[in-house]
C-alpha positions as CSV (number, residue, x, y, z in Angstrom):
1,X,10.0,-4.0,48.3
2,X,13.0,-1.5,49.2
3,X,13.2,2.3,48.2
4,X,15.9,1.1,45.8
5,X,13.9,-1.3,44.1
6,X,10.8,0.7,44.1
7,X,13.4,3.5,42.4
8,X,14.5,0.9,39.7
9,X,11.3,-0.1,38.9
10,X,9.4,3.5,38.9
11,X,12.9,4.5,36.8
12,X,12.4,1.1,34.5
13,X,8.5,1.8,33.6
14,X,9.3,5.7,32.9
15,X,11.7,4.9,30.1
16,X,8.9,1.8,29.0
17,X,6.3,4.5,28.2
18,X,8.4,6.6,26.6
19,X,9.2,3.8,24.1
20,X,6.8,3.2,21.1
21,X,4.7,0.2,21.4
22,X,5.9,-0.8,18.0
23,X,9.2,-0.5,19.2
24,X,8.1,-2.5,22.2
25,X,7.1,-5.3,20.0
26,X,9.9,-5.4,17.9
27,X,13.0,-5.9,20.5
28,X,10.8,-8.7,21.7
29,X,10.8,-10.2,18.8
30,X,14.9,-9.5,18.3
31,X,14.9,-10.9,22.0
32,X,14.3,-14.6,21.3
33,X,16.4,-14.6,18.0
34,X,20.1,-16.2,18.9
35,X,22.8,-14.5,16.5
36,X,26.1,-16.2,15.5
37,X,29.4,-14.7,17.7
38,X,30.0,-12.0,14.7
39,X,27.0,-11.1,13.2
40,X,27.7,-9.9,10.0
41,X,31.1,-7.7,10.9
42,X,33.4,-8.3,8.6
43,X,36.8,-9.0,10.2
44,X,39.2,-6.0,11.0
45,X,42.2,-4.8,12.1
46,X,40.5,-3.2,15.6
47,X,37.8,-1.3,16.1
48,X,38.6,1.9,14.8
49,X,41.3,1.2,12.0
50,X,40.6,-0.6,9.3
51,X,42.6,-1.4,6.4
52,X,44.7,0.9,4.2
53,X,44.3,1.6,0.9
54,X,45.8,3.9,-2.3
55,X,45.2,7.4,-2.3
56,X,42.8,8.2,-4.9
57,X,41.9,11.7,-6.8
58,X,38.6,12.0,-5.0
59,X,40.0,11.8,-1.6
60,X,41.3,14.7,0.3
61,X,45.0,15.7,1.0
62,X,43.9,15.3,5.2
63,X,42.9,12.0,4.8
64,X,46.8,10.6,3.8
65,X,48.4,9.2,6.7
66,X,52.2,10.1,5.7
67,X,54.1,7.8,8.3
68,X,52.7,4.6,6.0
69,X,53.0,6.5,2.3
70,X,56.6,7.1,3.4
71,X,57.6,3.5,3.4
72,X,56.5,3.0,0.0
73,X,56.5,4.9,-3.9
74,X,52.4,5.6,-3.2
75,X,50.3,7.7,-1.3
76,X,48.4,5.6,1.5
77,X,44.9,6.8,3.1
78,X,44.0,5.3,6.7
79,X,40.3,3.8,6.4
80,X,38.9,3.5,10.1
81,X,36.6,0.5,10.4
82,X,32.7,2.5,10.0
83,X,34.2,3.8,6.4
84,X,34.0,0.3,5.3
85,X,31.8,-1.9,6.9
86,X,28.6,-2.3,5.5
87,X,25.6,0.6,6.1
88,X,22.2,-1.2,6.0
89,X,19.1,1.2,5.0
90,X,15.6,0.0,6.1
91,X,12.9,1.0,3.8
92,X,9.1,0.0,5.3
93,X,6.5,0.6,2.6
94,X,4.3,3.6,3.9
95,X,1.1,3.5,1.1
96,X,-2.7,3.4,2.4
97,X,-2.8,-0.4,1.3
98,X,-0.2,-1.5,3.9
99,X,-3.0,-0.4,6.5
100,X,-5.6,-3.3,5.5
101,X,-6.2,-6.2,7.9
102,X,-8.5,-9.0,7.0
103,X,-10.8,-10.9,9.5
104,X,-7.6,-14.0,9.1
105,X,-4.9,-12.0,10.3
106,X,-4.3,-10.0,13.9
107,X,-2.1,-7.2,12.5
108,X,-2.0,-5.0,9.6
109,X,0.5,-5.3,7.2
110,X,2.1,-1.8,7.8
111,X,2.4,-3.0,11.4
112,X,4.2,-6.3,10.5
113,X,6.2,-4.2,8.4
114,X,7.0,-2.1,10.6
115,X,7.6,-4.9,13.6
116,X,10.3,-6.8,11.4
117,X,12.0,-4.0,10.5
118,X,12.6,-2.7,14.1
119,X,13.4,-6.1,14.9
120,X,16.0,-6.5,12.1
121,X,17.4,-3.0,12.7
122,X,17.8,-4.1,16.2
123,X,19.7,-7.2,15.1
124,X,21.9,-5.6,13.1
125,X,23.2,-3.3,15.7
126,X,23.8,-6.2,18.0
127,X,25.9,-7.6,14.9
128,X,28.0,-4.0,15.0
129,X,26.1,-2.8,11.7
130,X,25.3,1.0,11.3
131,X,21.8,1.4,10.0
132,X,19.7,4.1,8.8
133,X,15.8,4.6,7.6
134,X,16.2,5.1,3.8
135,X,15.1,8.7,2.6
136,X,15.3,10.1,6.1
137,X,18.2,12.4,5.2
138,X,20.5,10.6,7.9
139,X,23.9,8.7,7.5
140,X,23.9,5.3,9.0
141,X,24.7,4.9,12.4
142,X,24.5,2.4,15.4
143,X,23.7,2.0,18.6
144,X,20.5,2.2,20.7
145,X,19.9,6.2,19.7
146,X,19.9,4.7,15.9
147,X,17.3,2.3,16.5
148,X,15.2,4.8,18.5
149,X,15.2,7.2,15.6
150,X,14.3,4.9,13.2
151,X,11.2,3.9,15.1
152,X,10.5,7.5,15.7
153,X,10.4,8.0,12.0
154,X,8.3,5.2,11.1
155,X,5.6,5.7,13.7
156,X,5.6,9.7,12.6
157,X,5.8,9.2,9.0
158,X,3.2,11.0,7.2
159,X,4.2,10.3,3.7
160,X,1.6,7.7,2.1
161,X,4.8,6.4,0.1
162,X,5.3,2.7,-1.6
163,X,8.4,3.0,-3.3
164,X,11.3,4.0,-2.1
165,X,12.0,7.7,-3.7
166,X,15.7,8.9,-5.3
167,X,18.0,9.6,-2.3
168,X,21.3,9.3,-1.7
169,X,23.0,6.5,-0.5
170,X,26.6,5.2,1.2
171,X,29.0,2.8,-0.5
172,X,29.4,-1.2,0.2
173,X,25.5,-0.8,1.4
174,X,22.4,-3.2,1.6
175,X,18.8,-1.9,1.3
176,X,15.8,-3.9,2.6
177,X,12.3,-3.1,1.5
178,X,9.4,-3.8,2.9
179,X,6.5,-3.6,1.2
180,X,3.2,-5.6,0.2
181,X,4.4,-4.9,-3.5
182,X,0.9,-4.2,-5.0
183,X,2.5,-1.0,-7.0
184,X,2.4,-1.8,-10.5
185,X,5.1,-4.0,-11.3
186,X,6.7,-1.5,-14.1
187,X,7.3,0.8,-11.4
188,X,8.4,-1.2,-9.5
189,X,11.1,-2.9,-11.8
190,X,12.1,0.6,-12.5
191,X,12.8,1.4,-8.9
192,X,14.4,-1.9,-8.3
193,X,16.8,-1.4,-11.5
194,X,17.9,2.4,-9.6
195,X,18.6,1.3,-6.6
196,X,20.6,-1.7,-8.3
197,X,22.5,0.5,-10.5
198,X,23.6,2.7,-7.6
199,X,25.5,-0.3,-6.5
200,X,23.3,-1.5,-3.8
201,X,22.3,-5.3,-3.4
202,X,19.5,-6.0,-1.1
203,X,16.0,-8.0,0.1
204,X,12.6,-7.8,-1.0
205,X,10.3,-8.7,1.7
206,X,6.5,-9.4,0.5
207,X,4.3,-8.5,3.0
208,X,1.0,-10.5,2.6
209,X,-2.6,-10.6,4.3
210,X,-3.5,-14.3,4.2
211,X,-7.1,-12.9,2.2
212,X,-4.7,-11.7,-0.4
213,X,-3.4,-14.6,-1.3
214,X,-6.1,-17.3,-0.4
215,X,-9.4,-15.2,-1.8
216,X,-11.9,-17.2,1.0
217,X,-14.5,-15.0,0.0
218,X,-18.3,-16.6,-0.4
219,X,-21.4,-14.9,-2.4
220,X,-22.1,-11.1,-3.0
221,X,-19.0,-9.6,-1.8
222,X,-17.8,-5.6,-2.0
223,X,-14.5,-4.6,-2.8
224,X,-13.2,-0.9,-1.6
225,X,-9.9,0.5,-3.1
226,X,-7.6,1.4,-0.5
227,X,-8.4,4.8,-0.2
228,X,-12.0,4.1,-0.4
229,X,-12.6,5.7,-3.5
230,X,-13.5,3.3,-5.5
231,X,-15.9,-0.1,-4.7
232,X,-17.4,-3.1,-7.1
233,X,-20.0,-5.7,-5.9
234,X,-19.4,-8.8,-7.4
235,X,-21.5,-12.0,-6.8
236,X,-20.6,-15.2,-6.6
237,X,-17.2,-13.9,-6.2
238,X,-15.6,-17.6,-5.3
239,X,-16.4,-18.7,-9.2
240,X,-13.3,-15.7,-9.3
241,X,-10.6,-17.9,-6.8
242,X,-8.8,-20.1,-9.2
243,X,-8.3,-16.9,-11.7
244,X,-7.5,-14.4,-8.8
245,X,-4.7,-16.8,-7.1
246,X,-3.2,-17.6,-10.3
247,X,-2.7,-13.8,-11.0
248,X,-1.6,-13.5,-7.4
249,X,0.9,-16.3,-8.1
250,X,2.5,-15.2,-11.1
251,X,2.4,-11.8,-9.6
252,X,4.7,-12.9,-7.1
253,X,6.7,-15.0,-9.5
254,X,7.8,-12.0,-11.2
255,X,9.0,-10.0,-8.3
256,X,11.1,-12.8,-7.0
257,X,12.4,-13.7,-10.4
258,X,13.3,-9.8,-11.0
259,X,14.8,-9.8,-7.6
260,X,17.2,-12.7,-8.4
261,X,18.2,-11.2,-12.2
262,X,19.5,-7.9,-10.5
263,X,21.4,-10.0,-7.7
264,X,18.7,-9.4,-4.7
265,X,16.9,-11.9,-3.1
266,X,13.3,-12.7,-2.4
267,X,11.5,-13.2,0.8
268,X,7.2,-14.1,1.0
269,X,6.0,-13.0,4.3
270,X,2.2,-13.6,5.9
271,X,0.6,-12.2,8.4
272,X,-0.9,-14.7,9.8
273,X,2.6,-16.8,10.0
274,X,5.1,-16.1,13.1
275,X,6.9,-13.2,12.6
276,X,10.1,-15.2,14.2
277,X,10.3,-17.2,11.3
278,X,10.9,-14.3,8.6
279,X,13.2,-12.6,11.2
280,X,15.4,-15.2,11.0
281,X,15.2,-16.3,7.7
282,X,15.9,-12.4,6.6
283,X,19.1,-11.9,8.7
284,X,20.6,-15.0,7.2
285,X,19.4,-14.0,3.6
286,X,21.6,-10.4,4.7
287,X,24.7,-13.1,5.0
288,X,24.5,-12.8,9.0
289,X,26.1,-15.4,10.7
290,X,23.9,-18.2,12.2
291,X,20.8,-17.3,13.6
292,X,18.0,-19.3,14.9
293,X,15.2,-18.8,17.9
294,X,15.3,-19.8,21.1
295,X,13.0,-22.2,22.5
296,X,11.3,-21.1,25.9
């Protein structure tokens, strides 16, 4: 091996450690996910001017451009292309429940979560999307700094959040939430109806351990609340399935048909399924162009 190549790669595994595993994980996934040419860019004028459009009483006198009101009876304001393209904010349910694993599934669900929403972050940049980690107190940007503090903030986030709280938002902007959804579903309609009303459309992605939904358990079997603070033996707890998976059923039923009254839509993710698979099925539910993995 040269002294150049020994540099490069002593250079390229110094800037691997100083990357997140998580993040890691989740450009590898992005990696074998093909986009469509565009993305989901809407078409422009050029990269930094938009469109123009009528001056309106909330905008400021700076903003005008003159040289293009002049040529008509109305005041015209130059919008430059990141005014109007879409902002996409990311929200990755935080709540001590996200952190159970079963014995049927190799990840938790806050790891999943956290996975595919790297991932799609990092898709979105490739499409020329600006995207920000919702409740953070950041605009939306792009680029690889974006992605970086998005990870940053979801490995170092302390909050033991599930639903997303009241922040501000941008215009013309999607949200995707991540979350295993187990909050009581009055709260969660509640949260869904805000962030609908302040004019954002979106996905719900339902995190799932494959126990949650199946119930394999046999026999005398404890159950723990999250938090540990609260436990019930049952026995014979498979007499239980059929009632558990139809609650379980219907409890997903509701989400999705709530998600598709208020315009959003509705995507079931397990654990123990190939993350590639939700990846691409979530960008294209986000309108991207076509996307599809590649075969090794």
């Amino acid at each position: 091996m040269t002294a150049d190549q020994t540099r490069l790669r002593d250079s390229a595994e110094q800037i691997a450690a100083g990357l997140p595993p998580l993040l890691v994980a989740a450009e590898r996934l992005a990696s074998v996910i093909s986009l469509g040419v565009h993305g989901r860019r809407k078409s422009g004028m050029g990269e930094n001017f938009w469109q123009f459009r009528r001056f309106q009483a909330e905008d400021a006198s700076t903003a005008i451009d003159w040289r293009q009101s002049a040529k008509s009876q109305h005041l015209f304001v130059r919008e430059r292309e990141w005014e109007a393209a879409e902002a996409v904010w990311l929200w990755r349910d935080g709540s001590a429940g996200m952190r159970f694993k079963s014995d049927y599934s190799d990840t938790t669900k806050i790891d999943r979560a956290s996975v595919l929403t790297l991932a799609l972050g990092s898709l979105l940049i490739k499409g020329g999307e600006r995207i920000a980690l919702y409740g953070d107190g950041r605009a939306p940007s792009t680029g690889r700094a974006a992605l970086n503090r998005v990870a940053h903030e979801l490995i170092e986030q302390q909050a033991d959040e599930s639903l997303p709280p009241d922040a501000p938002v941008s215009k013309n902007s999607t949200f995707v939430w991540f979350s295993d959804f187990l909050s009581p579903l009055g709260e969660i309609e509640n949260t869904l109806r805000r962030l609908a009303r302040a004019g954002l459309s979106g996905q719900l992605v339902h995190i799932i351990d494959p126990a949650e939904e199946d119930f394999p358990f046999q026999g005398r079997t404890r159950f723990e609340s999250p938090a540990g603070r609260q436990s019930e033996i049952f026995g014979r707890v498979e007499t239980m399935q059929g009632a558990y998976r139809a609650r379980f059923r219907a409890h997903a039923e509701t989400l999705r048909d709530l998600s598709r009254r208020l315009g959003w839509g509705y995507l079931a993710h397990r654990t123990d399924k190939r993350p590639e698979i939700a990846l691409v099925a979530l960008f294209e539910a986000l309108g991207g162009a076509e996307a599809k993995m590649r075969i090794a």
